[in-house]
N, C-alpha and C positions, 0 to 999 in steps of 0.2 A: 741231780735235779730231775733228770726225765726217768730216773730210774724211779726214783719217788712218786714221778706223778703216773708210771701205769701200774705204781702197786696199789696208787689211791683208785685209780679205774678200775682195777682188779676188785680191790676190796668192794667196790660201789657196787659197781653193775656186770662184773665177771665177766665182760667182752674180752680180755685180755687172753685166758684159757680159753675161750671159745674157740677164740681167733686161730691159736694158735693149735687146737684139735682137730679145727677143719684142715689144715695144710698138713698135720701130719696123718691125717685118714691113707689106712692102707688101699692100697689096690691091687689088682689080681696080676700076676703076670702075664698075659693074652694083655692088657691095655698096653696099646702104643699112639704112634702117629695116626691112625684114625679117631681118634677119642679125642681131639685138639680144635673139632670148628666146634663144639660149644665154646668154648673159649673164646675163639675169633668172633662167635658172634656178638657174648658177651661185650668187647672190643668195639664192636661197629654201633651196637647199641649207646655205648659212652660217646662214640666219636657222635653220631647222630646228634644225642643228649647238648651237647657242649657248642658245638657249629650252630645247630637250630637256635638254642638259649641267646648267641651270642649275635646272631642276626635279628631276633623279637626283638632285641632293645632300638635297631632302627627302623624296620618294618611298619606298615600302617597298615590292617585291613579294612581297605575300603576302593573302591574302583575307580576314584579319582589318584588315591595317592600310592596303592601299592605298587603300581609299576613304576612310578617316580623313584620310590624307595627302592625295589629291586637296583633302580638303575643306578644311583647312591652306595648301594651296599658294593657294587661291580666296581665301577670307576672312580667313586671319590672316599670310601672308606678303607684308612691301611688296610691292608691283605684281607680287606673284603672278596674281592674277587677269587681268593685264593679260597678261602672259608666256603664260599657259597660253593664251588667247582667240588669241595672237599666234602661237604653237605650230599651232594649231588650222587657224588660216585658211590659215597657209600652205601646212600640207600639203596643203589642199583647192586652192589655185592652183595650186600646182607640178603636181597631175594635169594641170588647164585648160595651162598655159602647154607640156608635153611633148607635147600631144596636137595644139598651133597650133605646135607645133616640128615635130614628126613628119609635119606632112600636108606643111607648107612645106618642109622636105627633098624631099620625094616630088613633090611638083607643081613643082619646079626642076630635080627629075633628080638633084638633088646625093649620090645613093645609088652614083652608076656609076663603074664603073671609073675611076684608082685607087683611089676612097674608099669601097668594098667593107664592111672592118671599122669605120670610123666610123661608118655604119649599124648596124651589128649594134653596135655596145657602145652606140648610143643607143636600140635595142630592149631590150637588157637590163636599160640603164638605167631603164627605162618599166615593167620587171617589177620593179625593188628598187622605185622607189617607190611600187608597188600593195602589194608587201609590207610596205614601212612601214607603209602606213595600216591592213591587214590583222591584222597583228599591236599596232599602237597602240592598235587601236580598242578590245583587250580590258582597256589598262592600269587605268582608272580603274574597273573592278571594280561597274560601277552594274547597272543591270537593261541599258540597252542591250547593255554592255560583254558580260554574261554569256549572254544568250539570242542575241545576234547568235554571237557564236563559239560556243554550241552550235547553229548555224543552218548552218554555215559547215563546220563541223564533220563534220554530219548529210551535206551536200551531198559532201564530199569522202568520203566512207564508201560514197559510190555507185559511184566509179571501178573497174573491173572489176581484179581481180588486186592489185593494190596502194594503193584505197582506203582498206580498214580498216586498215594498217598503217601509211599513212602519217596516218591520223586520230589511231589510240591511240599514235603516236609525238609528234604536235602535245599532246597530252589528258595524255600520262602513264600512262596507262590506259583504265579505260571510264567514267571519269566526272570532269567538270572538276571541278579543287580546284587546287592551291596549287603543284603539279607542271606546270598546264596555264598558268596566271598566268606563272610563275618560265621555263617554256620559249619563252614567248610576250614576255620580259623580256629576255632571251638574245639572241633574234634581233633585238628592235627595238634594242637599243644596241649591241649587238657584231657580230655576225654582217654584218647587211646593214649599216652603216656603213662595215665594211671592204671590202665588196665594191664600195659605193656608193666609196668613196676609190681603188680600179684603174680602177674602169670609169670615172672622171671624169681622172683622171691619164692614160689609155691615150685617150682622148678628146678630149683636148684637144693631147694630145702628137700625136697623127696630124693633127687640124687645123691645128698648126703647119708640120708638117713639109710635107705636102701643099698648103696653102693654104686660103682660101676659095673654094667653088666660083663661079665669074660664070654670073648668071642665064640664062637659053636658049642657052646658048653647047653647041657638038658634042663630043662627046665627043674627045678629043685634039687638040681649037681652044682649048684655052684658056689660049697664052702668046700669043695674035692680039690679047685683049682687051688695052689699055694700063695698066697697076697704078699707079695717078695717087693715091691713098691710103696714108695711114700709118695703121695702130691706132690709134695716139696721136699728134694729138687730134684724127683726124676720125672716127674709130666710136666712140671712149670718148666722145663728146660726145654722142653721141645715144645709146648705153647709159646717160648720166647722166641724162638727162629719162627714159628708160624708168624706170630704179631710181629714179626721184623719184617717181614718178605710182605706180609697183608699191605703195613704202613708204607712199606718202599711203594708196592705197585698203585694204592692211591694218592701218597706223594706226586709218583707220576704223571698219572693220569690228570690229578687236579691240577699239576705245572703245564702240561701237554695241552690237554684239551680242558676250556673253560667252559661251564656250565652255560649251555644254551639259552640264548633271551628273545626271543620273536620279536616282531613290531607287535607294541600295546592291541589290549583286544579291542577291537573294530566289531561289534552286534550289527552293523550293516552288510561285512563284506563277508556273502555269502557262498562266496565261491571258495573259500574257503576248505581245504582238505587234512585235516589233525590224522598223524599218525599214530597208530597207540606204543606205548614203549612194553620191551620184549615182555614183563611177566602177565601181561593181560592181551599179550596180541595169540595166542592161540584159540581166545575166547571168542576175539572177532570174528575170529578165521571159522570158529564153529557155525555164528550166527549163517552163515552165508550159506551152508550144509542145509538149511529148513527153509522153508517160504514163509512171507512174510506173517501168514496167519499162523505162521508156527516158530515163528523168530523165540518165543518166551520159552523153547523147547534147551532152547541153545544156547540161552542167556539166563535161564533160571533152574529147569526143570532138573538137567544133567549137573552144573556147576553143583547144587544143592546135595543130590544124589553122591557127589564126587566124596564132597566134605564128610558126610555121613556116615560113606563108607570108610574112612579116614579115622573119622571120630570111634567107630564101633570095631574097627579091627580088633582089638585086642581082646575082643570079649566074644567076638564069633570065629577066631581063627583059635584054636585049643590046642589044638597038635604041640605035645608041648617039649617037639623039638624043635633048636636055635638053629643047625645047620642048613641051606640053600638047596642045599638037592635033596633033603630029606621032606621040605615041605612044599615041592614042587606047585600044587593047586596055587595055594598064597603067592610065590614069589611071581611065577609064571601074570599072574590076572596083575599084581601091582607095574610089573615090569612091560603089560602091555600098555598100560594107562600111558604110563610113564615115556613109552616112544610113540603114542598118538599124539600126547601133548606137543614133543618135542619135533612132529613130524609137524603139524599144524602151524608151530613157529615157523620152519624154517619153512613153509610155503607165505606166510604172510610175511617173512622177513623177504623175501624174492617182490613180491608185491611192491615194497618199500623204495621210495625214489635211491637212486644209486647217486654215488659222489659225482661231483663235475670234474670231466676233465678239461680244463681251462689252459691254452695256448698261454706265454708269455706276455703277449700282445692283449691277449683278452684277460685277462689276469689285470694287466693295466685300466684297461677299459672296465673293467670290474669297481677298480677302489675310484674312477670317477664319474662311473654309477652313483656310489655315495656320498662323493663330495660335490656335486650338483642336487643333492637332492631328489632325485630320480624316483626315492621310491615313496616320497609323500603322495605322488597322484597314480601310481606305476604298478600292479600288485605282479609279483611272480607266482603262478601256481597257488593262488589264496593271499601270501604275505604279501602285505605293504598296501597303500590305497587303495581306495575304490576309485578315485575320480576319473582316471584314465584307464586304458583296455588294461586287462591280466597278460604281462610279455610272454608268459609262460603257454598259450594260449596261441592258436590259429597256424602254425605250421610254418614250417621255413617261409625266410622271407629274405628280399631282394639289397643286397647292401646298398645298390646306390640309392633305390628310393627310403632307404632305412634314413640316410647320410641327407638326402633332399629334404626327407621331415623332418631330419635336425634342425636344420637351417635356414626351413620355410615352414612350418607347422602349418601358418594360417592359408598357404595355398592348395591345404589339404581338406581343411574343416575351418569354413568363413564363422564358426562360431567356436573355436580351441580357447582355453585359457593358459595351454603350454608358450611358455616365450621360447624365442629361436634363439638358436647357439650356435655362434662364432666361433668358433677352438681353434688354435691350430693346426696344422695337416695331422701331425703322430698322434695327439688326443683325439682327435676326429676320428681317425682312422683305428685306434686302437677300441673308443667306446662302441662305433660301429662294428666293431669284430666280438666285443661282447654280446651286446645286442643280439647280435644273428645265431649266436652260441645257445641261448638261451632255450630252452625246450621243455616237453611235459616233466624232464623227472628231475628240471633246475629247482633250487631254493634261491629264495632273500639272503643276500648277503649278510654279514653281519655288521649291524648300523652303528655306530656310535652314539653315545648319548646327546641329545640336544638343549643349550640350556637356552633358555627357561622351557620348561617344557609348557606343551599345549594347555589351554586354560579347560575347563569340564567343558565349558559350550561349543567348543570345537568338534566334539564327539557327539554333540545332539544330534538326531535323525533330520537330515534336511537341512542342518545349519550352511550348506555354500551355497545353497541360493539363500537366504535369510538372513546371510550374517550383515547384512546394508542394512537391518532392523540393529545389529547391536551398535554397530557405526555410530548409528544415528542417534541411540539413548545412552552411549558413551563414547565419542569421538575419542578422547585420549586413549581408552582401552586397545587401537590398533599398533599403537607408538611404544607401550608396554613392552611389544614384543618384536615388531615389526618397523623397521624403517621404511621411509617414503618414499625410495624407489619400489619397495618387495611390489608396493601396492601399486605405483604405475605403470609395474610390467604388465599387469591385466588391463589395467584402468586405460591405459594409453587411447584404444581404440573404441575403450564402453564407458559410455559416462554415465554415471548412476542416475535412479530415477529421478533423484532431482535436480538433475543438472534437462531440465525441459527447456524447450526456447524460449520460454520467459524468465527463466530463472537468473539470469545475467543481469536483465534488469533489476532485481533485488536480492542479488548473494550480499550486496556490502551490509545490506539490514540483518540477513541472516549469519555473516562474517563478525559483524558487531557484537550478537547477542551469542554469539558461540565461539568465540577465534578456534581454539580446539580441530572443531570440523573442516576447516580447512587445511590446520595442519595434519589430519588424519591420511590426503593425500596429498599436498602439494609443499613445496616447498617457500621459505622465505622470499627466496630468490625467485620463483614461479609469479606470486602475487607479485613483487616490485617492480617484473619488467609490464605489467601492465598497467599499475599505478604508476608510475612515473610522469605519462599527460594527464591520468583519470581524477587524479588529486588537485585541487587546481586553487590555487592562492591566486592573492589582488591582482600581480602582474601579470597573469594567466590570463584573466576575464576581458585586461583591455586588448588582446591580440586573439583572443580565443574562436575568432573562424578563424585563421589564416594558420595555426599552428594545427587546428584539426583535420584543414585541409593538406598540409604537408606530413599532417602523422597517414592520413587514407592513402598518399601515394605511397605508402613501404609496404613492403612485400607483404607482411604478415597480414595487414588489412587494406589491402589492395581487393577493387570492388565493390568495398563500402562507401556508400555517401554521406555524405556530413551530418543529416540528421540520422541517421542509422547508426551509428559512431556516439552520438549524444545519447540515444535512445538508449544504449547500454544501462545508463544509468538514471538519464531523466525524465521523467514521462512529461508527454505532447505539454500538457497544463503548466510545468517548468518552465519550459522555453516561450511559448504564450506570454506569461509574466512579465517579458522582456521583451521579445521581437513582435507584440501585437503594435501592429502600425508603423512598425519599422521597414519600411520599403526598401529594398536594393534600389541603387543609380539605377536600370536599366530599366526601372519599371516607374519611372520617376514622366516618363517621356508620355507626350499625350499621345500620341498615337500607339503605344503601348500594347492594348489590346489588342488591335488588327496586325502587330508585325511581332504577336510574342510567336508566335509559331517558327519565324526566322531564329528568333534566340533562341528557343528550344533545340532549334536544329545543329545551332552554332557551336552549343556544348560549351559556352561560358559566355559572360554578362557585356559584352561589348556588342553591337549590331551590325549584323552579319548581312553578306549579300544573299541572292538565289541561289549562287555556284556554292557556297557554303554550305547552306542548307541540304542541299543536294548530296555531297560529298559526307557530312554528316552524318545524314539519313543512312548515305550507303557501311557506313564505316557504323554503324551502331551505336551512336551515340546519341539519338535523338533524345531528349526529355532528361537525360543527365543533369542538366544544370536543374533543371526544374524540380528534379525531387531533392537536392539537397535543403529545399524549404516544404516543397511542397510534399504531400501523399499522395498515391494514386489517385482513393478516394475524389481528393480534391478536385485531380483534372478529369476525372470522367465525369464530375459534374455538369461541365459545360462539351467537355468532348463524345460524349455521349451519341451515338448515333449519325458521329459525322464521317461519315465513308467517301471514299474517292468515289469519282463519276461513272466509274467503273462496274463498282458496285450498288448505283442506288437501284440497278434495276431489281423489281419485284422475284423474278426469276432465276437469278444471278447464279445465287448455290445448288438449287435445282434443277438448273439448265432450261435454255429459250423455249423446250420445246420439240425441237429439233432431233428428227430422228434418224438414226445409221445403222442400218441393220435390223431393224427394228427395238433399238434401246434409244433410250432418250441421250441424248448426251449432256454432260452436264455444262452450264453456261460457264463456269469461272476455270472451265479445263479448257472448253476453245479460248477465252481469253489467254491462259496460263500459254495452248501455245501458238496460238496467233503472236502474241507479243513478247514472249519468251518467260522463261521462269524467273528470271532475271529483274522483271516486272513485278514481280510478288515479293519478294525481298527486300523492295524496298519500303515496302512497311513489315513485311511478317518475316522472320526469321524460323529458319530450317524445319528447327524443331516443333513450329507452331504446325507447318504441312504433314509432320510425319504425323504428331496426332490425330487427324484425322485419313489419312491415308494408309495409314499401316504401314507402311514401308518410306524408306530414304528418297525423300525429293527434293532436287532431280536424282536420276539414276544414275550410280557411278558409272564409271566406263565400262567392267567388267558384270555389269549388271544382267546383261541381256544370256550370256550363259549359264547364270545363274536364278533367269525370271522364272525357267519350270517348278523350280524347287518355290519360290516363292507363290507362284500361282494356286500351288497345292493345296496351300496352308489354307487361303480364303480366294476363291477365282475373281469374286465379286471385287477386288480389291484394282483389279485391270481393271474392269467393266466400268470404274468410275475417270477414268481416264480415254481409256482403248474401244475399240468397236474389231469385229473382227474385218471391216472393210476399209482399215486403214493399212495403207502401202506397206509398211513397215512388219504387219500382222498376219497379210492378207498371202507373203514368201512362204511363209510356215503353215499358215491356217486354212491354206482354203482348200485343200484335200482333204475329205473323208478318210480318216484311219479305216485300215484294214478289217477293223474290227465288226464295222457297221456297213456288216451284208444284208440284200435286201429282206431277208428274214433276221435281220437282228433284233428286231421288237419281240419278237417272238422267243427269241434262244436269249437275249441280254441278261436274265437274273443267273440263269449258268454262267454266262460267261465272268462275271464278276465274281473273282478270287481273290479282290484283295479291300473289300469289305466298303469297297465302293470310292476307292482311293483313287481308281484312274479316271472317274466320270468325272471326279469334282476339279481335276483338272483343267477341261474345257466348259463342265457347264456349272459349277459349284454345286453347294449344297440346294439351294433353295430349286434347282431345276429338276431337280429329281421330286420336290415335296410336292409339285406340279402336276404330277401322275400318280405317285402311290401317297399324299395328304399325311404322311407321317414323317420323320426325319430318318433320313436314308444317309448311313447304315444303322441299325436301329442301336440305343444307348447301354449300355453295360446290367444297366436294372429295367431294362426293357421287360423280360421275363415273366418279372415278379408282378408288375404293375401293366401289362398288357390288357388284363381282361377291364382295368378300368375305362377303356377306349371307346367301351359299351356306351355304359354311363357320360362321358362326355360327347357321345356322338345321342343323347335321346334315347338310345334303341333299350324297350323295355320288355318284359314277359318272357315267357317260356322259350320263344323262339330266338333271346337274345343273342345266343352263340356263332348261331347259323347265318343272322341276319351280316353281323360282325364279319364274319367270312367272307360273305358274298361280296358285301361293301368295300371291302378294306385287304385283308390276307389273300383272297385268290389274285389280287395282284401279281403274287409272287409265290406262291407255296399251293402244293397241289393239296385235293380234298382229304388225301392217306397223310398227309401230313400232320392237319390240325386230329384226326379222330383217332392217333395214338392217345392225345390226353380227353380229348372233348369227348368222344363217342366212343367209349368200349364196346367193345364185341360182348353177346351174351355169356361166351363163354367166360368173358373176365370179370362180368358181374355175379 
């Protein structure tokens, strides 16, 4: 039956004898084991053909889903991972194997007349598969993928005249996206595949036709050589140990080592550094040879010139001897090309970051690097976030404070979104030994896939501040992917914009019309322990002060008062509806009005003696009861302007009058300590004094060795308490510093070296403004805005410079001073 049907092929379309004439074509006896990487390559181009074919059927080009799909093709498709590693390697041989083609052509002669064109279509062919790799490289969409081709990209923009246009024809435009992916998709499966399918058909068809070349044999001697060889089976026998040992070492290689996958590309993280892979890193290595107004020397001019020369060998090199020492001009010029290129690798291969060598310990602290998540905000050397520093970045650093910002982040940066980590001592100690390992020539580890993977909007410019805009026009979208704690690790200490202080008062309106948004961060459980009294049925309403008063004493809302507590939820006009005219017992009594000031003191509704009041007062309780109905508002109505006896004097706050030292003193600071401070307390509390006083009153005990440093800051801050003829001032102060000799008026603006820091000590700032009418020591943009001094002091016309001077600057600065800029010498005009 099968013998039938290739006599019927035979008879149809003579494939059958073809087939079988090509395998038994003679060959020269000089063919051996060199004449076998056509064949390999042949080989790598099929393995190529079939991996590639068999990843397009899962693949997406587009820059949302191709790295998804890469990551699919790796981890969740049978011997995906195996496929793509396989894919990988080989393209990286078939360079190696075209390049140990290309010289052995060339060092046999086998370029010369008639096999002219077999040269040149195995040069072309040497250009499709630097464009495969060129344009593959950008498939998988990762950080490599995307900064190398905008690298590649950059370089090609340099070529004069039709640079940019053959850039933004690769790009789409002027910026890569999803037009640059899709064009760059184009060419790796259709474009050059086709061309790859001529130039191997025209290729092998002229090696048939012509023969194989016989090693050192003369040009037009070579039917002298004896053709004692068939294809088949004395070269296919050694093609088949080649193709064993090829498939064994990328077997290997793809079991070994799996095809590398970056964190997805990031267009924000620009710190970013793409390594180029070996068959195009001699080229980089050239660019750096020229400056940059001649970068397109070393990226276009020479590359160009290289090809050309490549292209045109066989028609300008004539000498039409095969042997190496006989054509020494040719061999000598191909063979130095050939060790500059390979001299140029191996300098940018030195360049190239070196492996890690990672301790045991760090090794560990390695793989829980990636199972925290470390490198969503973390980048190393370019890979992984932008949102936090680059580890790879800023120099050895300190384990324990490494191990402190583990575990206190926010005592580092009061505005972090890293949460702190508890570990125990060996993971602590082991991720901290990572950490500090970490240096310029580290890489990202290798991350595992995440599912579900990130949605597009995550990768928008500016989406982590902005993403509380998609929160808010889709609550469920954070739920999709994220559970309710991911989001109170951040949220714990930042409430979003609209959690404002009034917003409490109507989240149940906004919880109503959206439930969603509050499951976005909170949990079931979150909302119920505070609905529990906030919900209030019939039984509720007839005990409902007494139970709101026993919810204010629990911890959580401890502080609040009872209408403060309602206010959550009900506005003033609620409560109105019901308690208008509803008096408390204690306001029931006629004399009511003249003795509420005891119940206020009392701090609850029963009436209170003097000593209460008093005791009240001191204990901070006063007006307590009183705002659980009432507002402020309310009692400054009528409390308005009723000060103790103390203070009704006209003078009070700015003092009797009264002068010590020649300063006034102020009146409510001899009261404060004629009667003690002790006396003010009992209406104002601490913090009311510090406000106006600047400083902690009264002074702690330790105060007094630490008042110089306070005096510094503002002098005038004593002066409203202190004089310097008080007992206590008068130890210290009433000697003349050393400084203030009787010609110190005179030498004073030398003597001040420290910008006027020691005067303001005793006299403040405003005592210097006394004498020189400006603010002494002058202001940082004093400089720039000096000469407007003029102008605010009047002074107009010609002589305004001088006048300025005389008035103002010889204060302090002699006449050589101001006529460096004011007054040039004639020689400078």
């Amino acid at each position: 039956m099968l013998r039938r049907f290739f006599e019927w092929l035979e008879r149809e379309t003579g494939l059958v004898s073809a087939w079988n004439r090509f395998w038994s074509q003679p060959l020269p006896a000089t063919v051996g084991w060199g004449h076998i990487f056509g064949a390999l390559l042949l080989l790598c181009l099929v393995i190529l053909f079939v991996t590639g074919g068999a990843m397009m059927f899962y693949y997406s080009p587009t820059p949302d889903q191709a790295y998804p799909s890469v990551q699919y093709i790796e981890h969740y498709l049978p011997f995906g991972k195996f496929i793509r590693a396989l894919h990988y390697w080989t393209a990286r041989i078939i360079v190696l194997l075209l390049i140990v083609h290309l010289v052995r052509v060339f060092l046999w002669g086998a370029y010369k007349k008639p096999r002219q064109m077999i040269w040149v279509s195995g040069v072309l062919l040497l250009l499709c598969v630097i464009g495969f790799g060129l344009t593959g490289y950008a498939l998988p969409w990762d950080q490599k993928a995307y900064w190398g081709t905008a690298v590649r990209l950059k370089i090609a923009e340099g070529i004069p005249i039709i640079g940019h246009a053959v850039a933004n024809f690769l790009r789409g435009g002027e910026q890569l996206g999803a037009v640059t992916l899709m064009r760059f998709y184009v060419l790796h499966v259709f474009v050059l595949p086709i061309l790859v399918f001529i130039l191997v058909a025209w290729h092998i068809r002229q090696v048939h036709v012509l023969g194989v070349t016989p090693a050192w044999v003369k040009v037009g001697h070579e039917d002298e050589i004896p053709k004692t060889q068939r294809l088949h089976p004395d070269q296919t026998a050694r093609i088949a140990v080649g193709a064993i040992l090829l498939l064994a070492l990328l077997f290997w290689l793809s079991a070994k080592f799996p095809a590398p996958l970056e964190p997805r590309a990031n267009p924000l993280d620009t710190a970013y550094k793409p390594h180029p892979d070996f068959y195009v890193l001699w080229l980089h290595e050239l660019l750096k040879l020229f400056p940059p107004h001649l970068e397109f020397v070393g990226s276009f001019v020479l590359p160009t010139l290289l090809v050309i020369l490549l292209l045109i060998v066989p028609f300008i090199e004539r000498n039409p001897e095969r042997h190496p020492l006989r054509r020494l001009p040719a061999v000598t010029t191909g063979l130095v090309i050939l060790f500059a290129i390979v001299a140029l690798n191996i300098k940018g291969m030195e360049a190239l970051p070196h492996p890690e060598k990672l301790s045991p310990l760090a090794k560990r602290g390695q793989e829980l690097f990636v199972e925290l998540r470390c490198y969503t905000c973390h980048g190393i050397n370019g890979g992984g976030g932008p949102v936090g520093p680059d580890l790879g970045l800023g120099g050895k650093r300190d384990p324990k404070k490494v191990e402190a910002i583990l575990r206190n982040p926010g005592a580092f940066n009061a505005h972090t979104v890293m949460p702190s980590y508890d570990l125990p001592p060996e993971e602590m100690k082991a991720l901290v030994a990572y950490i500090v390992s970490i240096g310029p020539n580290s890489k990202m580890p290798p991350i595992p896939p995440v599912e579900p993977e990130k949605p597009p909007s995550h990768f928008e410019e500016n989406w982590f501040a902005n993403h509380k805009f998609e929160v808010r026009k889709d609550p469920a979208s954070c739920g999709d992917c994220h559970k309710p704690f991911f989001c109170q690790a951040c949220h714990q200490n930042r409430r979003p914009s609209s959690h404002d202080e009034q917003w409490l008062k109507f989240h149940f309106g906004n919880a109503a019309e959206q439930p969603a948004m509050c499951n976005a961060c909170h949990t079931p459980d979150y909302c119920e322990e505070c609905h529990k009294l906030m919900r209030h049925d019939t039984k509720w309403l007839k005990g409902h002060g007494s139970q709101l008063v026993k919810f204010g004493e629990t911890k959580k809302w401890s502080g609040l008062t009872m209408h403060q507590l309602c206010y959550h939820c009900h506005t003033k006009q609620s409560c109105d509806e019901c308690h208008r005219g509803a008096l408390p017992e204690s306001h029931k009594a006629p004399d009511f009005l003249q003795r509420h000031g005891e119940l206020a003191g009392t701090g609850d509704r029963g009436l209170g003696t003097r000593q209460s009041v008093q005791n009240a007062v001191v204990r901070g309780t006063s007006q307590q009861a009183c705002v659980t109905c009432h507002t402020k508002q309310f009692c400054d109505n009528c409390h308005i302007g009723a000060k103790p006896k103390s203070h009704e004097q006209p003078n009070f706050v700015l003092g009797r009058g009264a002068r010590d030292g020649g300063r006034v003193k102020s009146g409510h600071a001899q009261e404060a300590l004629r009667k003690g401070l002790q006396s003010c307390q009992t209406c104002h509390k601490q913090e009311f004094c510090s406000n106006c006083h600047g400083t902690e009153i009264p002074h702690p005990q330790n105060f007094v060795k630490i008042h110089v440093r306070e005096a510094r800051k503002d002098m005038a801050l004593c002066q409203r308490c202190h004089t310097w003829d008080e007992p206590e001032c008068r130890q210290c102060h009433s000697k003349r510093p050393p400084s203030h000799t009787p010609d110190f008026r005179q030498t004073h603006p030398q003597r001040i070296t420290d910008g006027g820091t020691s005067c303001q000590v005793c006299h403040g700032r405003n005592a210097c403004m006394d004498c020189h009418k400006l603010p002494m020591p002058h202001p940082r943009n004093f400089v720039k805005t000096h000469g407007e001094l003029a102008k605010q002091r009047g002074i107009k016309g010609k002589e305004s410079v001088q006048q300025l001077q005389r008035q103002l600057c010889s204060s302090c600065h002699a006449n050589r001073y101001c006529r460096l800029c004011h007054l040039p010498t004639t020689s400078q005009r």
